[in-house]
C-alpha positions in Angstrom: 0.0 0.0 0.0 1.1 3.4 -1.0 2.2 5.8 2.1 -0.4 9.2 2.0 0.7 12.1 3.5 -0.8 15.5 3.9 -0.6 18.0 0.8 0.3 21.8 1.8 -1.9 24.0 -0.6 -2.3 27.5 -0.7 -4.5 28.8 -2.9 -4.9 32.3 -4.5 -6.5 34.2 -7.3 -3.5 34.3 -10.0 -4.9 35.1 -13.5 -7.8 34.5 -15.3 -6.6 31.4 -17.0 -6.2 30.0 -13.2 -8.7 31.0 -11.3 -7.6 28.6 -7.9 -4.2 27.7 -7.9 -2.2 26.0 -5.4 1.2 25.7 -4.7 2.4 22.8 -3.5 4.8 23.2 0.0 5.4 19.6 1.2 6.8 16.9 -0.5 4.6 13.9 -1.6 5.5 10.3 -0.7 4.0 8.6 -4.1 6.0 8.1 -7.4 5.5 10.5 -9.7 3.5 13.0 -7.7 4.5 17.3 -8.1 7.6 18.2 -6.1 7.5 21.2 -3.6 6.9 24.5 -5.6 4.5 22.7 -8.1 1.2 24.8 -9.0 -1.6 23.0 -8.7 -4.7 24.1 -10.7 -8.4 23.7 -9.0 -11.4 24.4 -11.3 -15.2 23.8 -10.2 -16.5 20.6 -11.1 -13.0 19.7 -13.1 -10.4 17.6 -12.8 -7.2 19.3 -10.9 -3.9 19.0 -12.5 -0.9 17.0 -11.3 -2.1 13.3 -11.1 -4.6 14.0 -8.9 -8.9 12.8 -8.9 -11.4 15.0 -7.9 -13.6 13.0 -5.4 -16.1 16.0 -4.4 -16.8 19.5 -4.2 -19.5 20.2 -1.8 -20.0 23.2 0.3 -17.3 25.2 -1.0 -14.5 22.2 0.2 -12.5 20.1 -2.3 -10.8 17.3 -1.7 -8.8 15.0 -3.7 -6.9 11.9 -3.9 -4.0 11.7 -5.6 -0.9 8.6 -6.3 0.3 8.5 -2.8 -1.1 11.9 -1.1 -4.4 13.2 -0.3 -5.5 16.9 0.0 -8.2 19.2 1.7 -8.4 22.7 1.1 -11.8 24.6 1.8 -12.9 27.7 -0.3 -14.1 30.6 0.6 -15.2 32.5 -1.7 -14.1 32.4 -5.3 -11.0 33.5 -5.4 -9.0 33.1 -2.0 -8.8 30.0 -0.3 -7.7 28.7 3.5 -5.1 25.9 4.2 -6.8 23.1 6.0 -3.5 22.7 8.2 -0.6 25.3 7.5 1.5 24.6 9.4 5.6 22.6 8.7 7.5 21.0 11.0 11.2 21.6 10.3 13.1 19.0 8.8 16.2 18.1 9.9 18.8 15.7 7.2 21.7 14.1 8.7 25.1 13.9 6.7 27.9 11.9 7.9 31.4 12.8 6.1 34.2 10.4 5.8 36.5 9.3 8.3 40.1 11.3 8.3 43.5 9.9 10.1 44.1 9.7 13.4 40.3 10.2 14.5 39.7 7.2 16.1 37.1 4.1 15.0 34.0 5.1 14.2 31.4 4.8 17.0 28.6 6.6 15.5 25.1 4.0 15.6 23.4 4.2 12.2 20.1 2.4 11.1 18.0 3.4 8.5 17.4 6.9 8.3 18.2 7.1 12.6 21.4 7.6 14.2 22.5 7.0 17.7 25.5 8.4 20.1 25.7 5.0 21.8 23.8 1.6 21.0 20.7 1.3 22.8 20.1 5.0 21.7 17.8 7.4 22.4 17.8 7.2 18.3 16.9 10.9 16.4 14.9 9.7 13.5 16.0 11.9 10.8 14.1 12.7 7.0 16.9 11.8 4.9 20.4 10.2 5.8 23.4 10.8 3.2 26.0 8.9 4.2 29.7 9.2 3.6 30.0 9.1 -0.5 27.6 12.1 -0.5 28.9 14.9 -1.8 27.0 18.2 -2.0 25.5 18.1 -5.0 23.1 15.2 -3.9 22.8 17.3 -0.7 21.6 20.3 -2.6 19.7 18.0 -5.1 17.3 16.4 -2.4 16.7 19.2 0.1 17.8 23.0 -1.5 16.1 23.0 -5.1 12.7 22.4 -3.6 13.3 25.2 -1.2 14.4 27.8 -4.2 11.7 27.0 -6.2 8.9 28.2 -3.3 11.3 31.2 -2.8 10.5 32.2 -6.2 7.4 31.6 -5.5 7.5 34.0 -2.6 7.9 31.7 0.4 10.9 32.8 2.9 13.1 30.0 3.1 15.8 29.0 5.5 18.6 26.3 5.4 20.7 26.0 8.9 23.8 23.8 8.9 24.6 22.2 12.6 26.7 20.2 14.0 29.5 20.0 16.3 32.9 21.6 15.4 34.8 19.9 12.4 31.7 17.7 11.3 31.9 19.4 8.1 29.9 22.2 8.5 32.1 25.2 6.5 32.6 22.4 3.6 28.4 22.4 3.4 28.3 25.9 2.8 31.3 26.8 1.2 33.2 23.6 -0.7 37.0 23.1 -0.8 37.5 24.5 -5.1 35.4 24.9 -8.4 35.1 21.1 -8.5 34.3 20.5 -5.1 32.0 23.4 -4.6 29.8 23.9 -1.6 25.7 24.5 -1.3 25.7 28.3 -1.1 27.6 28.9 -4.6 24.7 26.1 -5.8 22.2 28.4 -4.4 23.4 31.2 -6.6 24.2 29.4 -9.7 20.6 27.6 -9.5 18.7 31.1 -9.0 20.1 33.2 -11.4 19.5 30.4 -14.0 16.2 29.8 -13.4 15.6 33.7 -13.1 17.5 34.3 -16.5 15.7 31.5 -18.5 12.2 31.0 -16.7 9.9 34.0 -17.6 7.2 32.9 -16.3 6.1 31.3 -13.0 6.7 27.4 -12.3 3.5 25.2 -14.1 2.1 28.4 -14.8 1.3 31.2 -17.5 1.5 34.1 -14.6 4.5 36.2 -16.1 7.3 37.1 -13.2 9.3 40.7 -14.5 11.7 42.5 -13.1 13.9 39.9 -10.6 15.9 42.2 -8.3 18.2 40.2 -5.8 20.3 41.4 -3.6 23.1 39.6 -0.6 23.5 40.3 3.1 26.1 38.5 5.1 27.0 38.7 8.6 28.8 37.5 11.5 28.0 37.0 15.3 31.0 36.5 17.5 30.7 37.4 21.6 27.6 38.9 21.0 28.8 41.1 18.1 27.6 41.8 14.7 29.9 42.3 11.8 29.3 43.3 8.4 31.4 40.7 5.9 30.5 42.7 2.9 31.6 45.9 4.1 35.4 47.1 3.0 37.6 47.2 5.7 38.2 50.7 7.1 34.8 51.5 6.2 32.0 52.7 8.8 32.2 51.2 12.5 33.5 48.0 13.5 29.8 46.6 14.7 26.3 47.1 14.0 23.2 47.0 16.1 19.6 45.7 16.0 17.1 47.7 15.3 13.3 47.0 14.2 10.8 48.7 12.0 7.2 48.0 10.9 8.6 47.3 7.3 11.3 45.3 7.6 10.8 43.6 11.3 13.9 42.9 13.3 17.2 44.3 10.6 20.7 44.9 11.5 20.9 48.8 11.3 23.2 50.1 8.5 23.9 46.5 7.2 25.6 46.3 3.7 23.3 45.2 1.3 24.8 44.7 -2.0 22.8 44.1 -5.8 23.5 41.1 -7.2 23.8 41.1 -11.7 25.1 37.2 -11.6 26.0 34.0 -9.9 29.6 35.0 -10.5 29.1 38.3 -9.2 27.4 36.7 -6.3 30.0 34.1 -5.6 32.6 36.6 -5.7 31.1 38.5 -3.2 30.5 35.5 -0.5 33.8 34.6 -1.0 35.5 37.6 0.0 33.2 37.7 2.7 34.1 34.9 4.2 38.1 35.9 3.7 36.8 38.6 6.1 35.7 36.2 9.2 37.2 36.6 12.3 40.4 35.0 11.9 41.4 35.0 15.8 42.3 32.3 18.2 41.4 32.5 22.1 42.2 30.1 24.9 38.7 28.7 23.9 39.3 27.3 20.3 39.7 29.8 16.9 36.5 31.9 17.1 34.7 30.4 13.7 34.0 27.3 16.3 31.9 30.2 18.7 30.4 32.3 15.9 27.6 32.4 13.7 27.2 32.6 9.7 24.5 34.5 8.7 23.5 34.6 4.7 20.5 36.6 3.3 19.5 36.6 -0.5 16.5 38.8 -0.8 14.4 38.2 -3.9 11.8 41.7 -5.4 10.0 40.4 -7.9 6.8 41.6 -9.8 4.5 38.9 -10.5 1.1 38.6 -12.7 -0.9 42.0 -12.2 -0.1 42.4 -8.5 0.0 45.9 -7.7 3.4 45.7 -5.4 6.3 43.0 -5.9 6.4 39.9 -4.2 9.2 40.2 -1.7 11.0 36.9 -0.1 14.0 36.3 1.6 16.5 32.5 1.7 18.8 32.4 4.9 21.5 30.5 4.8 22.7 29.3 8.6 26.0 28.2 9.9 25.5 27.4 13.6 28.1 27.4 16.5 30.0 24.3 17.5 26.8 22.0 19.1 29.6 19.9 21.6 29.1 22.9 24.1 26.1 21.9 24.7 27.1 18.7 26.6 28.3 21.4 29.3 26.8 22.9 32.2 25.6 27.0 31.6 26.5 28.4 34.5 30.0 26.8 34.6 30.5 27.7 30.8 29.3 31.5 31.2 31.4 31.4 34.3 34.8 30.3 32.4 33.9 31.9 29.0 32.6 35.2 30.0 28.7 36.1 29.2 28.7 36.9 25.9 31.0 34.1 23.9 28.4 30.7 24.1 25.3 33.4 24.7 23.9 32.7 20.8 24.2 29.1 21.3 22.7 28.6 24.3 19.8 31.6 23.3 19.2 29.7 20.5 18.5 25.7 22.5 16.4 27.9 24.9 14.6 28.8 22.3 14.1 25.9 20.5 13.1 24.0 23.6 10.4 26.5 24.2 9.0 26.4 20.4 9.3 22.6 20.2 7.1 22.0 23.6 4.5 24.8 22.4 3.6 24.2 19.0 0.1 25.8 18.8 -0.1 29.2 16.7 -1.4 31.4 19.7 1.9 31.2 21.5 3.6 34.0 23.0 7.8 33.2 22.3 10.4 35.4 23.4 13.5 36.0 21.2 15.3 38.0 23.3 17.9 35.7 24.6 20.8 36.3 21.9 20.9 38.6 18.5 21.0 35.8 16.7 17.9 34.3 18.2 16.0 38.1 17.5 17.4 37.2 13.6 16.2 34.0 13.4 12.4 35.5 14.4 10.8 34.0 11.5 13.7 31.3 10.7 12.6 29.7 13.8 8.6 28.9 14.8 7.8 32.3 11.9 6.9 32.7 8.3 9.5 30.8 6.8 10.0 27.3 5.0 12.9 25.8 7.1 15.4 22.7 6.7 18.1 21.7 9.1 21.6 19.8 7.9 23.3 18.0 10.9 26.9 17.3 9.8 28.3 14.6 11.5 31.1 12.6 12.7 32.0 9.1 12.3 33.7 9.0 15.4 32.4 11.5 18.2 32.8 11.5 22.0 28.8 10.1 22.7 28.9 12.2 25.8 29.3 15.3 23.7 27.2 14.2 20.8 24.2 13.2 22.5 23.1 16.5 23.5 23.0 17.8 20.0 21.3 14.7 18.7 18.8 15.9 21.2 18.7 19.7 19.9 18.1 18.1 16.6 15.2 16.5 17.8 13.7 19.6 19.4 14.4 21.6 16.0 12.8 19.1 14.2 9.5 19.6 16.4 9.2 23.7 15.8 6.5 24.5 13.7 6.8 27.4 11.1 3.7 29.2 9.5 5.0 30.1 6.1 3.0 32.0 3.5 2.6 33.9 0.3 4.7 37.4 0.6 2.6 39.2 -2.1 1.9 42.6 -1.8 -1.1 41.5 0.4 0.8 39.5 2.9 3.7 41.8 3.1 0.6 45.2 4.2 -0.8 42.9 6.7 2.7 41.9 8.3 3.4 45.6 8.2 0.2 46.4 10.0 1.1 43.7 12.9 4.3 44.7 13.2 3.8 48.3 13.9 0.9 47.6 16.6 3.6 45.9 18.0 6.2 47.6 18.4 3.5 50.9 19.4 2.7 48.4 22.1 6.2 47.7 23.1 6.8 51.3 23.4 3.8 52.0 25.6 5.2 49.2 27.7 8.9 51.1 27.7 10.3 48.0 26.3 10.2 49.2 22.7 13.6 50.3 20.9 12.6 53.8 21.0 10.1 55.3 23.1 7.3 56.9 20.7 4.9 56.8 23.0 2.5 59.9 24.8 0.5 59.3 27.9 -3.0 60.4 26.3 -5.3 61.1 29.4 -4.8 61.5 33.4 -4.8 57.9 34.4 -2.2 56.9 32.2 0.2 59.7 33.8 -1.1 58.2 36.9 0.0 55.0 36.4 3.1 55.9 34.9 4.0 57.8 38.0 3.3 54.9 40.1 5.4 52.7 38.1 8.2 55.7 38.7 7.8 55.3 42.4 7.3 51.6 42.4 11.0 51.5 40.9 12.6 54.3 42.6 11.8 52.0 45.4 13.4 49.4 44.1 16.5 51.3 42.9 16.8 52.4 46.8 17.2 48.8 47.8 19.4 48.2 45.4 21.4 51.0 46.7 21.3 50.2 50.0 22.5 46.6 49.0 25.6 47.8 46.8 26.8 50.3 49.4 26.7 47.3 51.7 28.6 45.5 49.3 31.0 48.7 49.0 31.7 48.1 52.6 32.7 44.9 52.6 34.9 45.3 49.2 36.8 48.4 51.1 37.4 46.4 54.1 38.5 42.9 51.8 41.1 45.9 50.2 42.6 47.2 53.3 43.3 43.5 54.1 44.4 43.0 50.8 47.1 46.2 51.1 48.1 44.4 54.4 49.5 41.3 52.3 50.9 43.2 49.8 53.8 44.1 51.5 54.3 40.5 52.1 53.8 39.9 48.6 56.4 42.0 47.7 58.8 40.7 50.2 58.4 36.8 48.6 58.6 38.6 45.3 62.2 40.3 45.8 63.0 36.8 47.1 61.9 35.1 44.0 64.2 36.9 42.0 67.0 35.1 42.1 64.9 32.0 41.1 63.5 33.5 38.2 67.3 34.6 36.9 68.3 31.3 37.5 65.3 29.9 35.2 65.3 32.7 32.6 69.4 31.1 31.9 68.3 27.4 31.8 65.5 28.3 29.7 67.9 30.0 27.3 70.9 27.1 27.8 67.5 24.5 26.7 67.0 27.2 23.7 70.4 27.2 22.6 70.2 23.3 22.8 67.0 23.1 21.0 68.6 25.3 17.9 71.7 23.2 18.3 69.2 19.8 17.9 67.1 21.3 14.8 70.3 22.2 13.0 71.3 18.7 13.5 68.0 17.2 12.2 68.2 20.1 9.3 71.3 18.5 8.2 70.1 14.8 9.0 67.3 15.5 7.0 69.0 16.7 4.0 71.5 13.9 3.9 68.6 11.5 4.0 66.9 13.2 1.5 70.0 13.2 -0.5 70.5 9.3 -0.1 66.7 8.6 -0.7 66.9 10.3 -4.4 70.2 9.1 -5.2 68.2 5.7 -4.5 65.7 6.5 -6.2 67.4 7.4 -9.5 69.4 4.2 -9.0 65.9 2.3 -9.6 65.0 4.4 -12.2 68.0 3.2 -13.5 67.2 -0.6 -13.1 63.5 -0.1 -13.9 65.6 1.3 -17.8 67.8 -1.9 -17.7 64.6 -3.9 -16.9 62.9 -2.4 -20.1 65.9 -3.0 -22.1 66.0 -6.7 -21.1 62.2 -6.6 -21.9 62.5 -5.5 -25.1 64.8 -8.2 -25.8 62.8 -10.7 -24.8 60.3 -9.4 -26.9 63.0 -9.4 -29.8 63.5 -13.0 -29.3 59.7 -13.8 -29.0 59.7 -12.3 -32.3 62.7 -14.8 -34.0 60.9 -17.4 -32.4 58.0 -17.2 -34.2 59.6 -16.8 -37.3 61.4 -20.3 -36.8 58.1 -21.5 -35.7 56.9 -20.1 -39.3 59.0 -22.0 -40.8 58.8 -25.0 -39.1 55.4 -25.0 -40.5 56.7 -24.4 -44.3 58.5 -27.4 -43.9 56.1 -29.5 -42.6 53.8 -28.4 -45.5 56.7 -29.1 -48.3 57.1 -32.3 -46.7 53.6 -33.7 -46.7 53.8 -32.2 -50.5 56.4 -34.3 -50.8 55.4 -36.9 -49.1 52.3 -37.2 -51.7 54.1 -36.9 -54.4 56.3 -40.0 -53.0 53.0 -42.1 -52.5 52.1 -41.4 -56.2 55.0 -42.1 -57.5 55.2 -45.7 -56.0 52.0 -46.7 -57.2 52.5 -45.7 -60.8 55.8 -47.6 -60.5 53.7 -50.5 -58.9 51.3 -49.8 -62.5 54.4 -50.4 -64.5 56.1 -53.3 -63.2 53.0 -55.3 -63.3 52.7 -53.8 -66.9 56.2 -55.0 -67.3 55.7 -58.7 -66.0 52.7 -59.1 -68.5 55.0 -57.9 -71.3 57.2 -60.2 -70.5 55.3 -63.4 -70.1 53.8 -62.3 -73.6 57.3 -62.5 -74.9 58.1 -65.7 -73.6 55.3 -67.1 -74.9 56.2 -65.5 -78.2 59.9 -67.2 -77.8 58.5 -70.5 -77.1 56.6 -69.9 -80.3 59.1 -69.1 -81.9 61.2 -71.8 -80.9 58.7 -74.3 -82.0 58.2 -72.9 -85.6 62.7 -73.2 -85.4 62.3 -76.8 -84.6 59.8 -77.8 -87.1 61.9 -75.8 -90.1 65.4 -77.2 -88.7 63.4 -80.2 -88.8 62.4 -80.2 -91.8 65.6 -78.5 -93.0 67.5 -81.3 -92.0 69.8 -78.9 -90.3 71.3 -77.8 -93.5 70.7 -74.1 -92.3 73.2 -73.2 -89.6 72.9 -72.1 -86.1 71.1 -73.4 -83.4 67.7 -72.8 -82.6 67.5 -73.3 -79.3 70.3 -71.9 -78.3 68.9 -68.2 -79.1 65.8 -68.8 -78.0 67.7 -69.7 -74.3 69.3 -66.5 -74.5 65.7 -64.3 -75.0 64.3 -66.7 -72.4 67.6 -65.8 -69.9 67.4 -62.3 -70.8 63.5 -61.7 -70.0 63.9 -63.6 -66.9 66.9 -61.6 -66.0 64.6 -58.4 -66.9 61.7 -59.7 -64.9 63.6 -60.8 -61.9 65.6 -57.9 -61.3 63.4 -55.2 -60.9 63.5 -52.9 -57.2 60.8 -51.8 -55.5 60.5 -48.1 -55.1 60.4 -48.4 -51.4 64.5 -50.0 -51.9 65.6 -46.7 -53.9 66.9 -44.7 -50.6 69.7 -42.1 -50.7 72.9 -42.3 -49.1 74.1 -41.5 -45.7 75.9 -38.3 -47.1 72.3 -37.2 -49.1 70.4 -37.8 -46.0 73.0 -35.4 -43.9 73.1 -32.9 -46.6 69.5 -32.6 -46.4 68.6 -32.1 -42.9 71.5 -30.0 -42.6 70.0 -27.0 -45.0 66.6 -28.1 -43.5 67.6 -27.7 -39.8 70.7 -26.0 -38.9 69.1 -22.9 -39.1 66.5 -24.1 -36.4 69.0 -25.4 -34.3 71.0 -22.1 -34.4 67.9 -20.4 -33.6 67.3 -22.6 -30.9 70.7 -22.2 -29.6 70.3 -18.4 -29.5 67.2 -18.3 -27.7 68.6 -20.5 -25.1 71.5 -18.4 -24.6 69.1 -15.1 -24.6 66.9 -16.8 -21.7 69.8 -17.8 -20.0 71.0 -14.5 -20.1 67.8 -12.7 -19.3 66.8 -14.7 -16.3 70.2 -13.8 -14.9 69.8 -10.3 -15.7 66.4 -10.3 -13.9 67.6 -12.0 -11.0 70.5 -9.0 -10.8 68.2 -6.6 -11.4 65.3 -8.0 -8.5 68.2 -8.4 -5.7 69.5 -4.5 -6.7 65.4 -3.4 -6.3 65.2 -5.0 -3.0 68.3 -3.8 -1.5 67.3 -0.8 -2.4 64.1 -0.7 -1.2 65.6 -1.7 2.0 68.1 1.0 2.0 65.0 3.6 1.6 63.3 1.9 4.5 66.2 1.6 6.6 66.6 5.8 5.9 62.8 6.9 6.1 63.0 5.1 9.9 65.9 6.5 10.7 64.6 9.9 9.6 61.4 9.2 11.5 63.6 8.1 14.8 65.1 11.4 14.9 61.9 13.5 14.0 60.3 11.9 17.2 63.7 12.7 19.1 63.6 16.2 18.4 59.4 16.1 19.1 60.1 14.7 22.4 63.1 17.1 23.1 60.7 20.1 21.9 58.0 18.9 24.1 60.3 18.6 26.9 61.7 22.3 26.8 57.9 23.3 26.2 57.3 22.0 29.5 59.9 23.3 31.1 58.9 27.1 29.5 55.8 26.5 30.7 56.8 25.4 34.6 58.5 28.9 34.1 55.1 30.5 33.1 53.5 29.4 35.9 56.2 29.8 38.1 56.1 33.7 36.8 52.0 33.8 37.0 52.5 32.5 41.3 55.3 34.8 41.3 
């Protein structure tokens, strides 16, 4: 089943093409549903826009279903509309950044989207988690574009970055360079694009003209204000509050510079934050105890409203949280009054909003400045998100408490709405009742007030009296007080002569101490020029090694490249091993032919020859019937010659050799395989010798690496001995200097 959550809609007259539209505040839940800063369009009796059904419109109240959200919003009349429930709770996303050296394992307790100080919790459940390959992007991504789209809508927005010290907080806002650049430059490059290319309002036809932005940005440190946009040597150090019906609480003669471009923009945030307080107290650097304050104020003219919409996006950078894991009283006590006072204001106040989060009730902001800025930041008019940076390896005792002022931010409610020229004339009007009330009480910031009639002077005289009573008593109480500091003096004056006495006695000491603290000075020079020229001998040694294995890893390539070389000449013998073998099956072939047509002949042969001796034998017959007949008066004998045809055929048919018996002689045979494989064998021979040679080579060249790699070893420890010698030595005459401080301090 598909998660529903409640839909923020605020609905106004717009233009005549959209008569009720809505602007979506609160992200839905569902796939595919509008994203915060959507327009939504409602029309009588139609469907609404955005993927959403219409289910009813009776009595002047419409609501809707949509994929994974449902809506209420009740009209009216035809063209304004209430909120069924307008109010936000602040959300509050958690990043943890990666681990660095030396900080210890990592102890933070993650599950899900909840994180922990220690296992068994109390867990903070948190609305998004980015863990540690976030980078900003997905940061700004998820949580920032949403809230720029309903500031140009005319919502005031608010992003505050917590967390305890070196959590990442300054790399949020700010980045490291161009490529790893933080969520602030993202805000300007974002606004001025969409301002530049989008004429008209989000979803909408209402045209927006006339975009005029312009920066604020400010420091609180101890309780006081400085302007980082203002050139140094220009106007007073600090600025005050003050408040006026327009603007509300404003810090009085505050730099506020036009802005043409996100470069422009960016170039003016960073040289503001070149001008933070740069100093370091016996309390940490001050960026850990100050606060970051960014305003981008947006004029914009919208539709055919009479007066431009006017919003304003504050970007946050809170103090270090881990102070808040100590007592009050002790740290007011060891700070001073003024150094933690916007911290702790500000988890007073936050406490107070998140316990009471009902619309009728009555806050104070008066604990810090920063607290009286953050009036509608905190619990006001104002879309608010919270990023808690965090550690993956904290002190839980420290980190628990801000978990737990997490939580509380995450339970103040804000009431943010349209600032059109409507909005902005009935702020106005509050806001000057106000402060015309506050300076009737005499708590106002200037006193405007005139008692009107008898009883009012009346009272006001009363009230005179009442505390000219009370100043009397307070009087009384500090001359008492004045009594006992005089006599606490004279006593004091009584020991000082004593004092003086021990202190004439001390001298001596102190000489003595001011000469072994300069004997341990000499000694520590003597030691660092030492480990100077240690250092640059082992330097030395470590690159003359080095370029000795940049000298192997050369010979290493050169006996690579011959083994390559002699890869090569193998192949080629391998190449023509293969011819051969092809000529010899060729020849082999041929040989098999040969035979049996030599087989064909002698048979031929032997039938030849058995015809002829049958032709003899004929022969010899016809002789013996004419010598016969002849009487042997014709000489010569017959048989005789036709024994010598018979003994020649038989010598012709017996004497034949077989083609398998013709074979070459021992000297052919040698002849032969020597132009067929000498070359081989020489081949062979050479790539034997080569491996030989190589391997050795490689061998040489594998003991040389490792003894120098040894050697470097053997030097970098060494190096690293003495480094921690002279550390220890330093820290040795640091403690003796300081025994001589405090010796000086008693003194």
């Amino acid at each position: 089943m598909v998660p529903k959550e409640t839909w923020l809609i605020v609905v106004s007259h717009l233009s005549p093409r959209y008569p009720l539209t809505g602007i979506l505040l609160r992200k839905t839940t569902g796939e595919g549903s509008p994203r915060p800063g959507a327009l939504v369009d409602y029309m009588d009796n139609e469907e609404p826009g955005v993927s959403l059904k219409t289910t009813g419109y009776k009595n002047h109240t419409w609501s809707g279903v949509g994929h994974g959200v449902e809506g209420m919003v009740r009209l009216n009349t035809p063209s304004l509309a209430k909120v069924a429930s307008s109010t936000m709770n602040i959300d509050v996303i958690g990043r943890i950044r990666p681990p660095i050296r030396a900080e210890g394992s990592v102890n933070l307790v993650v599950e899900g989207h909840r994180v922990a100080a220690k296992h068994g919790g109390p867990y903070v459940n948190l609305r998004y988690l980015h863990k540690r390959d976030a980078d900003n992007y997905d940061i700004f991504k998820h949580n920032v574009e949403g809230l720029l789209d309903s500031f140009m809508m005319g919502y005031n927005a608010c992003l505050l970055v917590m967390g305890q010290s070196d959590s990442g907080k300054s790399y949020t806002m700010s980045g490291e360079s161009t490529n790893k650049t933080g969520i602030v430059p993202m805000i300007f490059d974002y606004l001025f694009t969409r301002l530049t290319e989008d004429k008209y309002m989000f979803d909408t036809q209402v045209q927006r003209q006339k975009p005029l932005v312009t920066l604020q940005m400010y420091e609180i440190y101890n309780e006081l204000i400085k302007d980082l946009l203002q050139q140094p040597g220009v106007g007073g150090a600090f600025l005050d509050l003050s408040e006026s019906q327009e603007k509300g609480v404003f810090i009085k003669h505050g730099s506020e510079i036009g802005m043409r471009d996100s470069s422009m923009a960016q170039a003016q945030y960073r040289q503001g934050l070149a001008r933070r307080t740069e100093a370091t107290t016996d309390f940490g650097p001050a960026q850990r105890n100050a606060a970051l304050l960014v305003q981008i104020d947006l004029q914009m003219s919208v539709g055919e409203n009479p007066q431009p919409n006017k919003s304003r996006f504050t970007v946050v950078e809170l103090p270090g949280l881990e102070k808040l894991a100590e007592d009050p009283s002790d740290l007011r006590q060891r700070e001073g009054p003024a150094l933690s006072k916007s911290l702790l204001g500000l988890k007073q106040l936050v406490t107070t909003l998140s316990s009471n989060p009902y619309p009728d009730r009555v806050i104070s902001y008066s604990e810090s400045k920063l607290t009286h800025l953050l009036r509608e930041e905190l619990g006001g008019n104002c879309m608010t998100k919270a990023v808690l940076c965090l550690k993956p390896a904290s002190d839980p005792n420290a980190l628990a408490p801000a978990l737990t002022f997490a939580t509380r931010v995450s339970q103040v409610k804000n009431f943010p709405i349209v600032n059109d020229s409507f909005a902005q004339s009935l702020l106005t009007q509050y806001r000057a009742k106000i402060i015309d009330l506050q300076q009737q009480s005499g708590v106002g910031p200037a006193s405007m007030a005139k008692v009107a009639n008898v009883n009012d002077v009346k009272e006001t005289i009363h009230q005179l009296e009442t505390e000219n009573l009370r100043l009397r008593d307070d009087n009384e109480r500090l001359r008492n007080r004045l009594d006992g500091i005089q006599n606490k003096f004279g006593s004091l004056a009584d020991t000082k002569t004593d004092l003086s006495h021990q202190l004439l006695m001390t001298e001596e000491e102190k000489l003595k101490v001011s000469q072994s603290l300069v004997e341990m000075q000499i000694e520590n020079n003597k030691i660092r020029e030492e480990a100077e020229a240690n250092k640059f001998e082992l330097t030395n040694k470590i690159l003359m090694l080095e370029n000795s294995l940049i000298d192997a890893e050369t010979e290493r390539e050169k006996q690579k490249k011959s083994a390559r070389n002699a890869r090569e000449r193998l192949s080629e013998l391998e190449r023509d091993r293969k011819d051969l073998a092809d000529e010899y099956v060729v020849l082999k072939t041929n040989y098999l032919a040969l035979v049996r047509e030599s087989e064909k002949e002698a048979t031929r042969n032997e039938e030849l020859s058995i015809e002829l001796l049958n032709l003899v034998n004929a022969k010899a017959a016809l002789m013996q019937q004419v010598h016969a007949l002849t009487d042997g008066s014709r000489q010569g004998d017959p048989q005789a010659e036709i024994d010598r045809v018979k003994a020649l055929v038989i010598k012709n048919s017996s004497g034949k050799i077989k083609a398998d018996e013709i074979l070459g002689t021992q000297k052919d045979r040698e002849a032969v395989e020597k132009t067929l494989f000498a070359s081989r064998k020489r081949f062979e021979g050479d790539i034997e010798k080569m491996r030989k040679e190589h391997k050795e080579e490689q061998q040489k060249l594998d003991t040389k690496i490792n003894d120098m790699q040894k050697d470097a070893q053997d030097y970098r420890n060494l190096a690293r001995e003495r480094q921690h010698k002279v550390a220890e030595l330093n820290a040795v005459i640091m403690n003796r200097i300081c025994t001589y401080i405090r010796f000086l301090l008693i003194a």
